[in-house]
C-alpha positions in Angstrom: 104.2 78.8 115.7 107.8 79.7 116.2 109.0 83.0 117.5 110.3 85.7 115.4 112.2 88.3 116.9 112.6 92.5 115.7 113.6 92.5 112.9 116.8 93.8 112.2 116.0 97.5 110.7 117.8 100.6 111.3 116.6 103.4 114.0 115.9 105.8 111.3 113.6 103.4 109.3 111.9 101.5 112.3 108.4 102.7 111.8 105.3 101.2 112.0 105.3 102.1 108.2 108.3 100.0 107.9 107.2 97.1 110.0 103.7 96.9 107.7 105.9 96.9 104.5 108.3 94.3 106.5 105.2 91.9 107.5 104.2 92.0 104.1 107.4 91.5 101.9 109.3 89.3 104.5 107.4 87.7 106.3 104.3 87.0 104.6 105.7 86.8 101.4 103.0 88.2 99.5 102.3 91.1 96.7 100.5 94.3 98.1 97.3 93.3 95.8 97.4 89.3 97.6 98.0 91.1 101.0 95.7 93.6 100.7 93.2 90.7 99.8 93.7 88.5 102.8 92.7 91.6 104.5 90.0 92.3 102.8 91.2 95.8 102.1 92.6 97.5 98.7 96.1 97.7 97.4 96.1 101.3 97.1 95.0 101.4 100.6 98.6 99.2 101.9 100.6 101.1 100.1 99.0 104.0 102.1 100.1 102.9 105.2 103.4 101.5 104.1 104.4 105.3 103.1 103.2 106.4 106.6 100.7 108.7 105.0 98.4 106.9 107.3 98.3 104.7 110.4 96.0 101.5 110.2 93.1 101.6 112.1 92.0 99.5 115.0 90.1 97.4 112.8 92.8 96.9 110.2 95.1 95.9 113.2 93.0 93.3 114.4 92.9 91.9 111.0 96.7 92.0 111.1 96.8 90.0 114.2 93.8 87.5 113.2 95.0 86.7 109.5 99.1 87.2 110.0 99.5 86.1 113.5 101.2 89.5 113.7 102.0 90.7 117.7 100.4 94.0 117.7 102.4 95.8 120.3 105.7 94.7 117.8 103.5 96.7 115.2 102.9 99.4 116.6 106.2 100.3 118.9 108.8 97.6 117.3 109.1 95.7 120.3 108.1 92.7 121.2 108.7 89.6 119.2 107.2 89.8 115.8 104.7 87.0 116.0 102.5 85.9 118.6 103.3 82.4 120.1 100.7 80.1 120.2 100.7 77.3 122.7 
């Protein structure tokens, strides 16, 4: 899998709100119902997290990283390449 570096998001917005909402839209492409899905969590529940009412929990993040290939120290703190690389 190729490497994805940050993002390019302002300071302001770089959140881990922010990154969730980017994984979703940019990178995976998908609708917060199909995404929610893949996750096997609710819709209402994403859009939870994408309004940083609440953080994910450690469950949800290793669903993150299993489903979306998703590096979760890029998720959490916003650095790091997106991604994980797989050899």
């Amino acid at each position: 899998m190729t490497s994805i570096k940050n993002p390019s998001m302002d300071n302001a917005s770089n959140t881990i709100a922010s990154r969730i909402h980017y994984l979703r839209t940019r990178i995976a492409g998908l609708t917060r119902t199909d995404f929610a899905q893949k996750l096997g969590s609710k819709p209402v529940n994403i859009a939870i997290l994408e309004r940083g009412i609440r953080k994910p929990s450690t469950k949800l993040l290793d669903k993150f990283q299993q489903v979306y290939d998703v590096n979760i120290n890029w998720l959490l703190t916003g650095t790091g390449n997106v991604l994980i690389e797989k050899i």
